[in-house]
C-alpha positions as CSV (number, residue, x, y, z in Angstrom):
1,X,107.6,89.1,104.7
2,X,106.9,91.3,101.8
3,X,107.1,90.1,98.0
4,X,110.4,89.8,96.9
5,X,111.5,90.8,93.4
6,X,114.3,89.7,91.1
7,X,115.6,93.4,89.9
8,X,114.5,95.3,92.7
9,X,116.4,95.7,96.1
10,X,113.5,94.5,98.4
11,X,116.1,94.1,101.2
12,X,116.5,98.0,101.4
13,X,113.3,98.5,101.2
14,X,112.6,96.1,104.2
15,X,115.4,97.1,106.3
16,X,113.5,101.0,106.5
17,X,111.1,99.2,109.4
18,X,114.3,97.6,111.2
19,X,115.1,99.3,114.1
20,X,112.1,101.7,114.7
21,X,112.4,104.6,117.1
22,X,110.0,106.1,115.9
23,X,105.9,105.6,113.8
24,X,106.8,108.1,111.2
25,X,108.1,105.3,108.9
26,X,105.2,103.2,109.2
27,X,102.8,106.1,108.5
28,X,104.9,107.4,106.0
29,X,105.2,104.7,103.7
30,X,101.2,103.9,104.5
31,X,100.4,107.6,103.2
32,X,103.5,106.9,99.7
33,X,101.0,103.8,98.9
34,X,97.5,105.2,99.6
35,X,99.0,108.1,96.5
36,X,100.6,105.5,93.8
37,X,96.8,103.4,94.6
38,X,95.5,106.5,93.2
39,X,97.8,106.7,90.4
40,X,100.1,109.6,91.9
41,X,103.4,109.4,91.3
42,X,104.8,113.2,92.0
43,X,103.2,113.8,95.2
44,X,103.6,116.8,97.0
45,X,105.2,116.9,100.3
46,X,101.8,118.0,102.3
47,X,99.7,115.3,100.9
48,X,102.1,113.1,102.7
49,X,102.1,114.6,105.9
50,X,98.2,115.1,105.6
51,X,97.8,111.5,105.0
52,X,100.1,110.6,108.1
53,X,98.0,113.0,110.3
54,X,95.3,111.3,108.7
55,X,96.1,107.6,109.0
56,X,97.2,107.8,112.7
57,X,94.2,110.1,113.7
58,X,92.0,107.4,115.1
59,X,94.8,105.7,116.9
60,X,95.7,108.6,118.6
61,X,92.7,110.2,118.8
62,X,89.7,108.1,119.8
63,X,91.5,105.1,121.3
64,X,94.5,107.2,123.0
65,X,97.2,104.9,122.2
66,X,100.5,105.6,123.1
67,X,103.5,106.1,120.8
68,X,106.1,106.1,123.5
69,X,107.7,109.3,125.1
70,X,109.9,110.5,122.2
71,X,107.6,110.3,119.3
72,X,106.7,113.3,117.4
73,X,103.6,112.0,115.2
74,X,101.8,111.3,117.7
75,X,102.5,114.6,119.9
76,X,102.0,116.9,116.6
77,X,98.3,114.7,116.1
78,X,97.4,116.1,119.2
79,X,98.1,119.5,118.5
80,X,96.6,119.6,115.1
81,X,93.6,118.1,116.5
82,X,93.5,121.3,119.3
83,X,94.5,123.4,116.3
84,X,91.7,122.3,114.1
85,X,89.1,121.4,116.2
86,X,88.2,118.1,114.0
87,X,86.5,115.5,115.8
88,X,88.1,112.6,117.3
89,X,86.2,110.0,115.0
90,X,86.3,111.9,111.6
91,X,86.8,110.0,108.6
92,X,90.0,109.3,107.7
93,X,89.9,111.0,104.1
94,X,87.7,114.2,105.5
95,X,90.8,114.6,107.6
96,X,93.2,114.5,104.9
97,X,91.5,116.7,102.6
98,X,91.3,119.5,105.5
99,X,94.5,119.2,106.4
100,X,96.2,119.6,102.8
101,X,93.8,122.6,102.4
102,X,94.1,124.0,105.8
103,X,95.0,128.2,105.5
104,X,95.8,128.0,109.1
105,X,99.0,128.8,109.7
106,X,100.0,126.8,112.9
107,X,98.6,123.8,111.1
108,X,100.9,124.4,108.3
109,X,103.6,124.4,110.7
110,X,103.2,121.3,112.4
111,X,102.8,119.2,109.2
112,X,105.7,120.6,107.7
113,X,107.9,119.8,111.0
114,X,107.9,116.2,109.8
115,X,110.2,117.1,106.6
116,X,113.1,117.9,108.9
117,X,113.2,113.9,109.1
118,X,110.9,112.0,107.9
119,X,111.6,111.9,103.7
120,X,115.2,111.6,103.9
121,X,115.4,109.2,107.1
122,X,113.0,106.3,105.3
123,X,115.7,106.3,102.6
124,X,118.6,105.5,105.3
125,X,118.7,101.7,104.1
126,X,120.2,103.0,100.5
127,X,122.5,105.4,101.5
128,X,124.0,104.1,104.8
129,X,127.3,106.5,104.7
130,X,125.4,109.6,104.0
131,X,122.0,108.7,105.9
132,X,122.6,111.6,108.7
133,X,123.4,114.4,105.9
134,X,120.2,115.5,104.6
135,X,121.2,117.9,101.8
136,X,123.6,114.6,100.7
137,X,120.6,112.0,100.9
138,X,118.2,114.7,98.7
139,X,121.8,114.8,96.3
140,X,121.5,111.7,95.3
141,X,118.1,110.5,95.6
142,X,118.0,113.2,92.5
143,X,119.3,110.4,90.1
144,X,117.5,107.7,92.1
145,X,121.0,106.2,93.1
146,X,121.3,102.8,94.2
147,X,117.6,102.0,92.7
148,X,116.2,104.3,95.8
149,X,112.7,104.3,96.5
150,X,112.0,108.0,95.6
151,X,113.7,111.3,94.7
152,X,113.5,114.3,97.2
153,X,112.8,117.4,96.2
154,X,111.9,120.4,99.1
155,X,108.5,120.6,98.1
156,X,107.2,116.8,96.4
157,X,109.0,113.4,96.3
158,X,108.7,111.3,92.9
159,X,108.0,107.7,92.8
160,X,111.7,105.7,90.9
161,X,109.7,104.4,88.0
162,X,111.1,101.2,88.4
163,X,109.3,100.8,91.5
164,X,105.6,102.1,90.3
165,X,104.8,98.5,88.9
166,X,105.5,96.4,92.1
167,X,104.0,98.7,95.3
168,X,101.0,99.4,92.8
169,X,101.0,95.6,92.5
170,X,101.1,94.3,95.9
171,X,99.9,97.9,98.3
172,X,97.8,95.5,99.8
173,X,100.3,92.9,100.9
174,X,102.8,95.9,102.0
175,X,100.1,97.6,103.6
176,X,99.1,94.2,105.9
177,X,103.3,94.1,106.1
178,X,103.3,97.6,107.2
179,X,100.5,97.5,110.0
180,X,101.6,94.0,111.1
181,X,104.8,95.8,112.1
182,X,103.3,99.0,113.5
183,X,101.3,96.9,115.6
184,X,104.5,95.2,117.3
185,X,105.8,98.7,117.4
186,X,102.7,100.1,119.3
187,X,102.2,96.6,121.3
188,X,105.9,97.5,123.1
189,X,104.5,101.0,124.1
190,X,101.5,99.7,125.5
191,X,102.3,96.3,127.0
192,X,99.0,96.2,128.9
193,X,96.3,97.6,126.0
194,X,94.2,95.1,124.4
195,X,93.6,94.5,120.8
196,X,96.3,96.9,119.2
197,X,95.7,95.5,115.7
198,X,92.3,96.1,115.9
199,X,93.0,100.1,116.7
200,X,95.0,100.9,113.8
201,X,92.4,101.9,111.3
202,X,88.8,103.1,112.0
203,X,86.6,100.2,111.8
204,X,84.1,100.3,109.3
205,X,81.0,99.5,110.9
206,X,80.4,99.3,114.7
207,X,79.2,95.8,115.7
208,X,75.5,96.0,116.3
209,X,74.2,95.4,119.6
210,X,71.5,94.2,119.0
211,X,71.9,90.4,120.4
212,X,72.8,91.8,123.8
213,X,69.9,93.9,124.2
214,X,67.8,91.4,123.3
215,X,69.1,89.5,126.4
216,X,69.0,92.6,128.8
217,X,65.1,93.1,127.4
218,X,64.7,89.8,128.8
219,X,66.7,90.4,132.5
220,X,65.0,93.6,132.6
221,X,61.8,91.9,131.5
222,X,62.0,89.6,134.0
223,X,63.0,91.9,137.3
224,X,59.7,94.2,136.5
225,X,62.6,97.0,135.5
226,X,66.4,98.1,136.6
227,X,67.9,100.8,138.5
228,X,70.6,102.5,135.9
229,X,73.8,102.3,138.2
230,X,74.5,106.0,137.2
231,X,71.8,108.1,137.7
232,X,68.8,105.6,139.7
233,X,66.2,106.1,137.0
234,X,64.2,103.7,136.6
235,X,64.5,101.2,133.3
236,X,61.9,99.0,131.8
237,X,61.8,96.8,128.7
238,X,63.4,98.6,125.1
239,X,63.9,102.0,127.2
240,X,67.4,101.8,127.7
241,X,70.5,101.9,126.1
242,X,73.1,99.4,126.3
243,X,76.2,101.0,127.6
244,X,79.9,99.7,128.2
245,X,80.9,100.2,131.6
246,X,84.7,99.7,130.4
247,X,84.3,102.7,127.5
248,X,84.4,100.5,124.0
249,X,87.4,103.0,122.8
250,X,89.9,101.6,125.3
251,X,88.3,97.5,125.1
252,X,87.5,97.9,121.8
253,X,84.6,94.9,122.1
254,X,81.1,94.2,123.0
255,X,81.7,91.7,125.3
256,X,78.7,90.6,127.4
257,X,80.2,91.3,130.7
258,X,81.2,95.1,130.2
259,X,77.4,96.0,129.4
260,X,74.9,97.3,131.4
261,X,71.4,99.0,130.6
262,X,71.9,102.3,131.3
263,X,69.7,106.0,130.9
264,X,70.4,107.1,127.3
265,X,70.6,110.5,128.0
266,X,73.4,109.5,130.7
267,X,74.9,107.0,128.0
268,X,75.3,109.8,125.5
269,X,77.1,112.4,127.8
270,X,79.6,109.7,129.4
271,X,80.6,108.9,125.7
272,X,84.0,107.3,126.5
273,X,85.0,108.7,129.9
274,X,86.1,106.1,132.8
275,X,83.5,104.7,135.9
276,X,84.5,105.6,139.0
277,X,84.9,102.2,140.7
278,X,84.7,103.1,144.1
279,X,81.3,104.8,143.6
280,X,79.6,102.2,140.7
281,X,81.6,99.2,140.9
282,X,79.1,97.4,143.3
283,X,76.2,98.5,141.5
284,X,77.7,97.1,138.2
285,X,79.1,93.7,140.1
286,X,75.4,93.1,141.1
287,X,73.4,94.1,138.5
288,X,75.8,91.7,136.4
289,X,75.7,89.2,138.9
290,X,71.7,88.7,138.3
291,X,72.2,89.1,134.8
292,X,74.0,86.2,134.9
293,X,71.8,83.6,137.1
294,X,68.7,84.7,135.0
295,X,70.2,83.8,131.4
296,X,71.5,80.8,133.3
297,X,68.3,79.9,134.4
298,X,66.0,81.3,131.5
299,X,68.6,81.0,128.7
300,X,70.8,78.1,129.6
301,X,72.4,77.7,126.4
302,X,73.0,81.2,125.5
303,X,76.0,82.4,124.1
304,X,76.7,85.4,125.2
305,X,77.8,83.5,128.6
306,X,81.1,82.2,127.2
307,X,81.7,85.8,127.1
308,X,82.4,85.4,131.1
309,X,84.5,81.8,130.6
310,X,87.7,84.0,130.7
311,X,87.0,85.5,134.3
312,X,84.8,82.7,135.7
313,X,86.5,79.3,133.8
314,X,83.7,77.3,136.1
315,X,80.5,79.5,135.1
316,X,78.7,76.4,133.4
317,X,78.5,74.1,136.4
318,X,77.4,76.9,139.0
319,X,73.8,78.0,139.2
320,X,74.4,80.8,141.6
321,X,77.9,83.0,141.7
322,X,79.7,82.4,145.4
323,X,80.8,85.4,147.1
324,X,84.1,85.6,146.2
325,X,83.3,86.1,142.4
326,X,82.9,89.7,143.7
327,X,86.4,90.5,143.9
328,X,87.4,88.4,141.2
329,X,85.8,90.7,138.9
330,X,86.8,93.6,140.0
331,X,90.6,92.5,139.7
332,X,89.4,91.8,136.0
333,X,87.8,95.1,135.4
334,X,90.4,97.3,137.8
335,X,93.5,97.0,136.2
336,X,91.7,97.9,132.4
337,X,90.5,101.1,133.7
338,X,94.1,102.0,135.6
339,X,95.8,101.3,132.8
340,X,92.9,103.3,130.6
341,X,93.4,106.6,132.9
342,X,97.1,106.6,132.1
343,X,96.4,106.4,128.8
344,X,94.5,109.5,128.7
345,X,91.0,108.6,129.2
346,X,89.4,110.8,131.8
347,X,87.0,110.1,134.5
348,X,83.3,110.8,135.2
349,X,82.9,113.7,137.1
């Protein structure tokens, strides 16, 4: 729920995320609160779009989620990004301030192909009757009619004064509001994609990996050295990198059992494209497979083995992994890198 308000007709306000067809709204009304946070209140049209563009970027971008098949924002990201040539993991305000600065034509283009909807449409809730006239809605949004949100003009909206106090107020609570609902939105576009709430904004620190290098230092340690499953170089103690087999874009976590040393020079240049399973999947299954036994038998009480509870529920009362393990894995790891393909993550070469 967002903050109610005894003058103001939060219920309107509200009823803009009912019904979604669309993520312009969302990002819209993300971009209208990241400007009145910064004390804007006549905002130009472009530093709206730009901040859209912006906001989605990473979704779209690095973790490849899908915004369903009719969607604009996420096609017109796409081709901004082709357009530009910005990388897939830029900062979210280096993006914005490119984009409402960009000379290039095409890029002007696409932005501005989200006014023939987006401004007038996120008003719909106050003007009901008129809400599929356009040139009516920007009428009488003039006078901020009905206590509407904002006025439309062709080139800038303006903030109704008597909202300024409350989104300034709570932008954090309608932001959380905001997200929480984009997630649901993306969640029913990509039923089988874990942790959607979690790939909405850029995080901003990557979780070290330190602790579970520490652990393969000791499996590696303890072998006399590793095979990397990718390219058979040979890897011994702190001359490795700790790859995910499952690329971390499309998991999003460090969980124990999608990490494997790997040859640093091969870990930088498969950045986040997809294992072919039928050429590395046994490698992986038995290089995780000793992993395991050794922590169990030199680090009994390590953590990092609950990290396997959710494919192997009985791991703490085995000492060795039975054969059929094997293909229970791979029905864990199979499906996550199916779905990961469709979603527009490509394969190894």
């Amino acid at each position: 729920m967002i903050p109610n308000h005894e003058r103001l007709p939060i219920n309107l306000l509200a009823a803009s995320f009912n019904k979604t067809a669309a993520a312009y709204k969302f990002y819209w009304f993300l971009s209208i609160l990241d400007e009145v946070e910064e004390g804007q209140y006549y905002i130009p049209k472009q530093r709206l779009f730009s901040g859209m563009v912006a906001t989605s970027w990473y979704t779209i971008n690095y973790f490849k989620i899908s915004f369903g098949k009719q969607d604009q924002l996420h096609d017109k990201v796409k081709e901004i990004a082709a357009v530009e040539g910005i990388n897939i993991d830029e900062d979210r305000g280096k993006i914005k301030s490119r984009l409402n600065t960009s000379n290039v034509l095409s890029t002007q283009k696409l932005l501005w192909r989200f006014d023939k909807q987006v401004p007038h449409r996120f008003l719909s809730p106050w003007f009901p009757s008129i809400a599929e006239n356009k040139n009516a809605v920007y009428q009488a949004s003039q006078d901020f009619e009905n206590d509407g949100l904002y006025s439309l003009e062709q080139t800038h909206i303006t903030i109704n004064p008597i909202w300024i106090d409350y989104l300034s107020r709570n932008a954090g609570i309608l932001k959380s509001f905001c997200y929480w609902k984009l997630s649901l939105y993306l969640q029913k576009h990509n039923p089988n994609v874990p942790d959607i709430p979690n790939k909405l904004v850029k995080p901003a620190k990557r979780n070290s990996l330190a602790k579970p290098r520490k652990v393969w230092d000791m499996v590696v340690e303890e072998l006399g050295g590793v095979d990397c499953i990718y390219t058979n170089t040979r890897l011994y103690k702190n001359g490795f990198a700790v790859e995910h087999f499952i690329p971390y874009a499309f998991v999003s976590h460090d969980l124990f059992w999608n990490l494997i040393p790997a040859c640093p020079s091969f870990n930088s240049s498969k950045s986040d494209k997809l294992p072919q399973l039928e050429k590395y999947f046994d490698a992986f299954y038995d290089l995780q497979k000793t992993a395991i036994e050794i922590i169990k038998y030199r680090m009994p009480k390590e953590k990092l083995l609950e990290d396997y509870l959710s494919i192997f529920p009985d791991l703490e009362s085995l000492q060795k992994l039975p054969d059929d393990y094997k293909a229970k894995f791979k029905t864990t790891i199979e499906p996550l890198i199916t779905i990961a393909g469709n979603n527009g993550f490509e394969y190894m070469i």
